[in-house]
C-alpha positions as CSV (number, residue, x, y, z in Angstrom):
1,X,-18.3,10.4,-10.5
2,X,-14.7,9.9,-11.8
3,X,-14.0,8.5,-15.1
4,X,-11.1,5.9,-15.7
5,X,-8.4,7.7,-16.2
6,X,-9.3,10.4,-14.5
7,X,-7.3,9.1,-10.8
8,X,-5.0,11.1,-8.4
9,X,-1.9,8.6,-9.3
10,X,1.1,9.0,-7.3
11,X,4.2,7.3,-8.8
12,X,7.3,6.9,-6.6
13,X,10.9,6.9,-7.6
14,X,11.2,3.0,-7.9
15,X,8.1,2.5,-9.5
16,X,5.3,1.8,-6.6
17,X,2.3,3.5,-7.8
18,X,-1.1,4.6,-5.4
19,X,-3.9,5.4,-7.4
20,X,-7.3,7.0,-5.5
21,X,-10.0,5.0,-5.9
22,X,-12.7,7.2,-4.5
23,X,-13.4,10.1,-6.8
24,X,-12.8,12.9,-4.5
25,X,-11.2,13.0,-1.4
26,X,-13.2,11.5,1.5
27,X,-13.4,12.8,5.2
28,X,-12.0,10.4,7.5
29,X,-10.1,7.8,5.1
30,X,-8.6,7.0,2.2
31,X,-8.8,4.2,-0.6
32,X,-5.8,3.3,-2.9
33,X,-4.9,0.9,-5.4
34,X,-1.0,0.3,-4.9
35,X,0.6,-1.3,-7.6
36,X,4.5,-2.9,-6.4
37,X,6.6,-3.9,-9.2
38,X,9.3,-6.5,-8.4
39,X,11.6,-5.6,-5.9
40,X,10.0,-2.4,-4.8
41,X,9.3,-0.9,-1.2
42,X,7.0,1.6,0.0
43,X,9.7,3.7,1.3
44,X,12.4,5.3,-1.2
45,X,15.5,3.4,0.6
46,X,13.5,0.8,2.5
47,X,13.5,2.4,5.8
48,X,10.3,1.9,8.5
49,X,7.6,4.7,8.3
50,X,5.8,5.8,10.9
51,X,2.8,8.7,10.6
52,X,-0.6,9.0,12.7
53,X,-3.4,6.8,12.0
54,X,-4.4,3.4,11.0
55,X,-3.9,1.3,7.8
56,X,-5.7,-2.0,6.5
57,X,-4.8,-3.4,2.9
58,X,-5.7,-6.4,0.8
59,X,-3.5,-8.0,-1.2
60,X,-5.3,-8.6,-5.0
61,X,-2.1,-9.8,-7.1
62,X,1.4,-10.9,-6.3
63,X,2.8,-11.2,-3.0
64,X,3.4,-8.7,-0.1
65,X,6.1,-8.9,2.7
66,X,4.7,-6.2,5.5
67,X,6.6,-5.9,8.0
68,X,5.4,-4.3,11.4
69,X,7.7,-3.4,13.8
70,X,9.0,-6.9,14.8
71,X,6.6,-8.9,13.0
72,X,6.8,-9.8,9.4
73,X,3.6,-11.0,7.0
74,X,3.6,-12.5,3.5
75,X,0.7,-11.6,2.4
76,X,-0.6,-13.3,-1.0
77,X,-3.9,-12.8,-2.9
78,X,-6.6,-12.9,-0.9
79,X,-5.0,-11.6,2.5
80,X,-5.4,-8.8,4.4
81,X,-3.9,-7.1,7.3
82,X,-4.7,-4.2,9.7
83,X,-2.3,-1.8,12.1
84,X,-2.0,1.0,13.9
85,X,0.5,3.6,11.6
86,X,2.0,4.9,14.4
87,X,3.8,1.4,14.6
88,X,7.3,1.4,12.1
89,X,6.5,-0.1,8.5
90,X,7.4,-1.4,5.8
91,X,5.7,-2.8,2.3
92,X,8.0,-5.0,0.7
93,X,7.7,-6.8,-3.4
94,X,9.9,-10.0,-2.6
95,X,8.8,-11.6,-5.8
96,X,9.3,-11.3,-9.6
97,X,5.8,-10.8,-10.5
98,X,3.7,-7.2,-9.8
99,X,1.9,-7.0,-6.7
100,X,-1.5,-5.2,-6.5
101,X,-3.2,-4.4,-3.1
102,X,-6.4,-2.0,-2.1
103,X,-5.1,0.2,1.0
104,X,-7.1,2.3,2.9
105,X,-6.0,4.7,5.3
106,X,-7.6,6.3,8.1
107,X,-6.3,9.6,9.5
């Protein structure tokens, strides 16, 4: 059991935040809570990531841009999306509102 306040929160320099939602670390995935203020990326100068694995995240709050590779998704509350990591990405905040997603990530 973990108590609220008691997450793993990681805070990047322009204010994304992922916040564990499972109360220890658990073999094989990951669960997060990302909160996007306006404007934000998931990358420190917006550039593509790419890393091992697979991701899948659902938008709660806000809206998303993901873009994957050459694709690009607005995601809103209530979508979801899936893709391989190894594929270049980006997680975007286009709007002036906070954006919350759940992301999981499997290694």
């Amino acid at each position: 059991m973990r108590q609220r306040g008691e997450a793993a929160v990681l805070t990047l320099g322009h204010g994304v935040r992922y916040r564990r939602l499972s109360p220890t670390t658990m073999p094989g995935f990951e669960v997060y809570e990302s909160s996007y203020p306006p404007g934000s990326s998931s990358s420190q100068d917006g550039e593509f990531l790419r890393h091992s694995g697979h991701e899948m995240g659902s938008v709660l709050s806000g809206t998303l841009t993901v873009e994957i590779g050459f694709e690009r998704y607005e995601l809103e509350a209530g979508d979801a999306i899936t893709f391989p990591s190894t594929t270049p990405h980006r997680i975007r905040n286009p709007g002036e509102a906070p954006a919350v997603a759940v992301w999981i990530n499997m290694p």
